[in-house]
N, C-alpha and C positions, 0 to 999 in steps of 0.2 A: 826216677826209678823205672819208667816205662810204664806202657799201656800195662802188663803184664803184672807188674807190682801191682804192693797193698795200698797205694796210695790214694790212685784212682778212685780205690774201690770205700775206702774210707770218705772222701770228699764226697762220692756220691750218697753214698747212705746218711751223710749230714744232712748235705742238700735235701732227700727227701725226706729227713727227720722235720726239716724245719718246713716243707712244703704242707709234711701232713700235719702240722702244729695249727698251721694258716688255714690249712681245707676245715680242723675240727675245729675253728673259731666260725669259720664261713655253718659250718654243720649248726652248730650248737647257736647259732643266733637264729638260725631258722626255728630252730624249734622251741627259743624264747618267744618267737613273734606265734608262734603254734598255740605253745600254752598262754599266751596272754590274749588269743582269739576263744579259743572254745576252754578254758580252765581258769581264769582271771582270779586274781583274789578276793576280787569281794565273794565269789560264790566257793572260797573254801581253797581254789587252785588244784593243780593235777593230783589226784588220787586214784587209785583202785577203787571199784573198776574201769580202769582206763578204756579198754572196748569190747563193748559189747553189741550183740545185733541189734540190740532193743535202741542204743544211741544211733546207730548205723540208721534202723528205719525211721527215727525222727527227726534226724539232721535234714531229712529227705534228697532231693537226686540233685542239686546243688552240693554239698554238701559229703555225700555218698560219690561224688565227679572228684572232689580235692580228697577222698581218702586211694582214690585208684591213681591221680596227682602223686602222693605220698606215697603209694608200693613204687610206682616206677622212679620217683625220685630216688628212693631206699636203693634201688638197683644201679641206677644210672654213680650211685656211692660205688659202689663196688667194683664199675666198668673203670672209673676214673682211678682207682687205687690200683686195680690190675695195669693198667694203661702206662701207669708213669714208673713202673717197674720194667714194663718191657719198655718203654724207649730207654731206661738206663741202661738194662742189662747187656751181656754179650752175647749172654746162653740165656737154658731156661732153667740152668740152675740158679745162676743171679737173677732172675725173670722175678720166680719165687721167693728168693731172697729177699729181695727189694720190696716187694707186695707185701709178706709177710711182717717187715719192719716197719711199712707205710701204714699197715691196717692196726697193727698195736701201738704204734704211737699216736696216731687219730683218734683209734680208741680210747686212750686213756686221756687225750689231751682234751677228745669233746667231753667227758666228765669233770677236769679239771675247769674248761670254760663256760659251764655251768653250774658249777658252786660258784664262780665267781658274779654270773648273772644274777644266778635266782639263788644262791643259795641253801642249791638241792647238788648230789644228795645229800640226805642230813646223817649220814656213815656209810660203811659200805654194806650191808646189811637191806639198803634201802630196796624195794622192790622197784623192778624198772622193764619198760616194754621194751625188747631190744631190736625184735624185727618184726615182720606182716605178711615175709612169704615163705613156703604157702598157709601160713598159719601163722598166730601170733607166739612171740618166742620171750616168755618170761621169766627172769630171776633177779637176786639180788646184786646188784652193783659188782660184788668183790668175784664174781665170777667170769664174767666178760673178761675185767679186770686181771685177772688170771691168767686166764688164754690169752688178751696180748703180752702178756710180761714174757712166756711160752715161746710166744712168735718172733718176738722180739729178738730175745736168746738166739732163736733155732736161726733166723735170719741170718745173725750174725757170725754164728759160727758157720754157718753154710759160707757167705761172703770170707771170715777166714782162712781156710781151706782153698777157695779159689783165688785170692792174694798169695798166697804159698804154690800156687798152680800145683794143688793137690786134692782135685775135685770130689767130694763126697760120690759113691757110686749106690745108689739106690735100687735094687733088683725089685719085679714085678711084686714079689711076697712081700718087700718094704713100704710099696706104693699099697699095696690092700690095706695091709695093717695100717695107714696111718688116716686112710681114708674110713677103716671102720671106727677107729680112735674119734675121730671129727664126726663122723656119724650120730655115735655115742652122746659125744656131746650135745650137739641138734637137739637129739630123743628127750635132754632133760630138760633144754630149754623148754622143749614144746609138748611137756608130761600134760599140763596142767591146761591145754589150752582149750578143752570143751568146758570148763569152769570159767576160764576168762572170757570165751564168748560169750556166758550163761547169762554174763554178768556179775558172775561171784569175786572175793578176794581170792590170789593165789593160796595155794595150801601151804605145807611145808616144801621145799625147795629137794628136788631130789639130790642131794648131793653125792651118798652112793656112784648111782650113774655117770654124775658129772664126772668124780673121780676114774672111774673107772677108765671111761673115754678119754681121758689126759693119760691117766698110766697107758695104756694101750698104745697114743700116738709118742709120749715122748720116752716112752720103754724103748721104741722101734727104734726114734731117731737116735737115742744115747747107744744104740749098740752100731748101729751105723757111723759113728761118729767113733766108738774104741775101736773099732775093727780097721780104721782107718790110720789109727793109729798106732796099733801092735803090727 
């Protein structure tokens, strides 16, 4: 069909469906050997409060060395999932694309290769730390969960449209809006986190907000996407 066809564009997005399957088994063992270092089950296993300052100053700088290890590992995630979008893409419309589909199949798949490990979580309802920068970013499973299924979608239809070499055209007011939508979302993640450093359990889970920040980004994109098409 040519460089220009759907086809290309299909093989790629497998290819790095099954790369990012591979990176969330590589993820998800890491952080088996994580919680079977400092959360083991004889002493109960990972729970809330997962981090707090009070564990931070008695792990001491040993210790406090592998939790700054673990931010920049968390980043050095996100260099690598950006990275293998732009070697596929053409543009930076598939750039995105590609990222978008690498980060929610990762996503979902290092939750799937951790039920399988450890047999967490025990639903999607579970509470789970999700990130460390610059703050810790907590909620239950079925949210994260969410936003890649989101990305996933939005990936692909974006990949669509450039198989059809009928590029989604996003104006500066499309990029605000989707960037305050993802904002949004952050905000709820990380409502709760002068309680989770306190050492407290999370509270209830803003979900409001969460919503909010999803209608806002994928309102923006679905009107981008019929305008493309009327």
């Amino acid at each position: 069909m040519g460089e220009k066809g759907s086809t290309p564009i299909i093989r790629k997005a497998l290819i790095i469906s099954i790369w990012a399957m591979a990176f969330a088994f590589v993820e998800a063992s890491v952080v088996e050997y994580l919680r079977a270092i400092y959360y083991p089950l004889s002493s109960g296993g990972f729970q809330f409060p997962a981090l707090t300052l009070e564990f931070i100053q008695i792990m001491g700088i040993e210790h406090t060395q592998r939790l700054k290890i673990e931010v920049v590992r968390e980043l050095c995630t996100l260099l690598m999932l950006v990275a293998v979008g732009m070697i596929a893409a053409r543009n930076r419309r598939e750039a995105w694309a590609y990222f978008m589909i690498a980060f929610g199949v990762w996503d979902i798949f290092y939750y799937v290769w951790l039920k399988i490990f450890l047999d967490w979580p025990a639903g999607m309802m579970t509470w789970d730390l999700l990130f460390l920068v610059p703050v810790p970013w907590v909620a239950p499973v079925l949210a994260p969960v969410i936003i890649s299924i989101a990305l996933i979608v939005s990936g692909l239809t974006v990949l669509f449209f450039e198989g059809k070499n009928e590029p989604l055209a996003l104006r500066w007011r499309d990029w605000i809006l989707l960037v305050t939508g993802g904002i949004i979302v952050i905000i709820s993640f990380c409502w709760d986190y002068p309680n989770i450093m306190a050492g407290g359990f999370p509270h209830h889970f803003q979900w409001i907000v969460f919503f909010l920040g999803l209608a806002v980004s994928s309102g923006t994109f679905s009107m981008v996407v019929i305008k493309r098409l009327l």
